[in-house]
N, C-alpha and C positions, 0 to 999 in steps of 0.2 A: 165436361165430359166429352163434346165432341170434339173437344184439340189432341181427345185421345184416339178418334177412330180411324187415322192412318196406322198408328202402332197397333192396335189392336189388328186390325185388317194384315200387318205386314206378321204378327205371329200365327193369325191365322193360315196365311198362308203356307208357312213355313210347317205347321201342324199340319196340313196336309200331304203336305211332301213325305215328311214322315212319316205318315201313315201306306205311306206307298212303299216303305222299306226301301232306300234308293243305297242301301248298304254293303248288297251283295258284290262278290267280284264279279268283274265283266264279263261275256261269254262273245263267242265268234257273232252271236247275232244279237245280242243286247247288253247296249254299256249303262251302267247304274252311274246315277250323279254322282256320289261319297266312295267313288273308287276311286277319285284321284283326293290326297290329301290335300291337296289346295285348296279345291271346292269344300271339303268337307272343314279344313279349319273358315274359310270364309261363312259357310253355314254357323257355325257352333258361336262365331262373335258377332254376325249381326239378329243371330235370336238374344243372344244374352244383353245387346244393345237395345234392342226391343223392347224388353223385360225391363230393365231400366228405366225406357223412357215410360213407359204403362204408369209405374210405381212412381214416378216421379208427380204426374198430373194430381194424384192424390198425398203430397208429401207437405207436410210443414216447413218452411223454412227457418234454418237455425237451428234443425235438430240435429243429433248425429246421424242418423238414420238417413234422413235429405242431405248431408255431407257425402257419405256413402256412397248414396245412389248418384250424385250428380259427378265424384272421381271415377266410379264405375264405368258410368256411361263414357267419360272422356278415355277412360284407359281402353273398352271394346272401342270405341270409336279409331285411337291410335293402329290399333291391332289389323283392323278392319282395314284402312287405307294400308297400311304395307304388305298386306295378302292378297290386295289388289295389285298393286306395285309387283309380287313376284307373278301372278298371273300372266301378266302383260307382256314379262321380262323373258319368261319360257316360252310364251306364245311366239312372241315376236322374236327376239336375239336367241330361242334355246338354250337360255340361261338358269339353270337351276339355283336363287340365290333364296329361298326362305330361309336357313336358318340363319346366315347373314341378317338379312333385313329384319327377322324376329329381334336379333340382338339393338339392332339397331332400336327396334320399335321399345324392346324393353328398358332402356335410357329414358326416353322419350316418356312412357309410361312412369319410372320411378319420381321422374322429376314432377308427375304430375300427382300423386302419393303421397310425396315426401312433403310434410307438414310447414304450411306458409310457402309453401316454393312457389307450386303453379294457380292454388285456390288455397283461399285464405278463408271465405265461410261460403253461405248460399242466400239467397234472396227471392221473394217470393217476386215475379213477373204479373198475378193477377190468376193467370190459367197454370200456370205450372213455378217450377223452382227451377232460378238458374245458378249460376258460379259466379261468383266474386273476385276476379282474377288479382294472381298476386304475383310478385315481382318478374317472374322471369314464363308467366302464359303466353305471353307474344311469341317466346324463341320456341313452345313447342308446337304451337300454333303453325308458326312459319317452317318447322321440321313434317307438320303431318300432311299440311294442303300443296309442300314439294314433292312429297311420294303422292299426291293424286294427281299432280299438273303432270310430272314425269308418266303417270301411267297414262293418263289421255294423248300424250306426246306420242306413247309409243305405240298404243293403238291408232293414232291417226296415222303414224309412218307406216305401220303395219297397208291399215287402210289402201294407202297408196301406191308404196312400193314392193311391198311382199310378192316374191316370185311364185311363190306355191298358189294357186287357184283358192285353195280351200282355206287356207289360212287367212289370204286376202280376206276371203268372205265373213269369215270369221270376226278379223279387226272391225271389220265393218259394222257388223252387228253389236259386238261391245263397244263401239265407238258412240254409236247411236245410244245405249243404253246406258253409258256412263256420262255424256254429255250433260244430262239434265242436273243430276247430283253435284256435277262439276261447276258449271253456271250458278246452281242453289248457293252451294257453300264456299264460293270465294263470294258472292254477295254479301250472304250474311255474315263473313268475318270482316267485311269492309263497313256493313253497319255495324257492327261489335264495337268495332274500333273509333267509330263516332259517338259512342256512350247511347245508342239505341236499344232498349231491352226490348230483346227478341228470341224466342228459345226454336231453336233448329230443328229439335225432333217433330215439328209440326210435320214439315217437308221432306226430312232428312229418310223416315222411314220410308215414303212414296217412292221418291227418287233413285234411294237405295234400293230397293226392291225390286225397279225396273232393270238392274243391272245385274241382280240374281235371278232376274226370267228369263233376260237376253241370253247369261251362261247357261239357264238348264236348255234350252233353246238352239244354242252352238254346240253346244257338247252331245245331246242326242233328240234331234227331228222326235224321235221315237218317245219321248220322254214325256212332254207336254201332254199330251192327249191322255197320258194315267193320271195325269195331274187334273185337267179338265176334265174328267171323265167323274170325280166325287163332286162339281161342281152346277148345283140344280140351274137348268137352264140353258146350257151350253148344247154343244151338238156333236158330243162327246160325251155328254151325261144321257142324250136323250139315244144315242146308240146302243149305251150301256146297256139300260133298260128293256130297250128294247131285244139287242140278243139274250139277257138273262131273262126274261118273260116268253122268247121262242123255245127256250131251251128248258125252263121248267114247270112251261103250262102244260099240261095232260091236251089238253082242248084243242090247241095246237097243231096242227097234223105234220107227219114228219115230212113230208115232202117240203112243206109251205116253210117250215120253220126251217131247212135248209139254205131254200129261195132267199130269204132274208138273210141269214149268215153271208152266201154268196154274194149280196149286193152290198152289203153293208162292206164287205172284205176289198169291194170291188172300188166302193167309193173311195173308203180311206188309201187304197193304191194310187188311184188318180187326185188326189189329195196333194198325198206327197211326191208325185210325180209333176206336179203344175198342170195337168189335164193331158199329160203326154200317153198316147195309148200306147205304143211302142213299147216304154217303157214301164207303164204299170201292167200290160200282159208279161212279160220277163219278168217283174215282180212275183207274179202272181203262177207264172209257171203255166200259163195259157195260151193262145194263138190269137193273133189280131183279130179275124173274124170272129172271135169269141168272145172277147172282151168287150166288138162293137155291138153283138146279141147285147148284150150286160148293161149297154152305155142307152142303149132303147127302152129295156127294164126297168133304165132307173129317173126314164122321164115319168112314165109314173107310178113309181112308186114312194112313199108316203111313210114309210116307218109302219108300224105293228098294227096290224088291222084293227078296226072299232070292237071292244067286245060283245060278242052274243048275249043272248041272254044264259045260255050254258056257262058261261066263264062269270056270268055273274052270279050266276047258285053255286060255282066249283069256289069264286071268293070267298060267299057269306059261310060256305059251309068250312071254309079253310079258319 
């Protein structure tokens, strides 16, 4: 059970993102993750790769069922790396090549399907079930981790030489965030290939994951923080709280519960500004002088004040 709690964690996540509705089209001041179809087909195969590896931890081997789920998982995995591949390709060259590379991937995938070709049965590893490789898994093997060496390629040239500022920054950031999955899983096809049983969704989900926080991350600053914001503990959950406790305690006084709005608004500006005050007053549609009133404010202030004892009979009686 715990070789399952990277997967479990990596849908969890994902079920939260969904719960954020990241659906909607874009507007001039807020862009939604799953407005670009790239993102959103990369979202829909590494949940359904997730789900796979879940159901896998508790699968017999030898059954159809554990058959199922271990081509499953290879065919979202195929999918996965060449949605990456087109990512990198637009990112970087402004090449629109998904329904290509899909084609591409879907060869790759039938071969992996198509009975005795690429798995021939499953086997049980101890903690989970793996594949039984059959005559020609090496060649799709060596087709799937060239579309992830080529995407790291591109994102490091990216990295390096990309004229555009924002783009650079961008490679940068998917470079760091795909690196580790990169590393993981040409290791472990290097032990594969030494006859070491070892099943990859241990890691595979972790690593992966990192490289879908880096993209919501790159794609909108603005995004993270609704994501962090359903997450107990964070300081982004505890804001939360705190402006929906200003705004619908009675006890509250309006003045006070503005106070709070304004500084919390004020925070999260110099947040995303790197502490630049220049910049989060222009955000924020205020004057420097005002901002630095705001920035004295908010040495001490503390979040939602302690409750009274009024707020505590306004609870029990709630």
């Amino acid at each position: 059970m715990l070789y399952a709690i990277p997967s479990i964690i990596a849908i969890t996540i994902k079920l939260l993102i969904l719960w954020k509705r990241p659906f909607s089209r874009p507007t001039e001041t807020q862009s939604f993750l799953f407005s670009d179809r790239l993102l959103l087909s990369l979202f829909i195969t590494l949940l359904l790769l997730n789900i796979c590896e879940v159901a896998l931890f508790f699968s017999i081997a030898n059954t159809p069922n554990a058959l199922a789920l271990v081509t499953g998982y290879h065919v979202f995995y195929i999918y996965t790396l060449f949605i990456i591949l087109a990512i990198a390709l637009k990112l970087v060259l402004e090449v629109k090549a998904l329904p290509f590379l899909l084609i591409v991937a879907s060869v790759l995938a039938t071969a992996m399907i198509w009975p005795q070709m690429s798995i021939i049965g499953t086997k049980s590893i101890g903690y989970s079930v793996s594949r039984i490789p059959g005559p020609y898994y090496s060649l799709v093997v060596v087709g799937s981790l060239s579309a992830l060496l080529l995407s790291t390629g591109l994102f490091a040239w990216g990295a390096l030489f990309n004229a555009e500022p924002a783009k650079k920054i961008k490679c940068k950031i998917l470079l760091a965030c795909l690196a580790p999955f990169t590393v993981t899983t040409f290791s472990i096809a290097i032990l594969m290939q030494y006859g070491i049983d070892i099943n990859a969704t241990v890691v595979t989900s972790f690593t992966i994951n990192i490289l879908l926080l880096g993209l919501l991350y790159s794609e909108s600053k603005y995004y993270i923080p609704q994501i962090m914001a359903a997450v107990p503990g964070t300081r982004y959950f505890h804001s939360t709280e705190t402006l929906a406790s200003a705004l619908f305690d009675p006890n509250i006084p309006l003045d006070e519960a503005k106070e709070i709005m304004v500084l919390e608004k004020t925070l999260r500006a110099l947040q995303l500004t790197k502490g630049n005050q220049t910049e989060a007053a222009k955000m924020l549609g205020i004057s420097r002088p005002t901002i630095c009133r705001r920035i004295k404010a908010l040495e001490c202030y503390k979040g939602l004040p302690k409750p009274t004892p009024q707020h505590n009979e306004f609870n029990q009686a709630g």
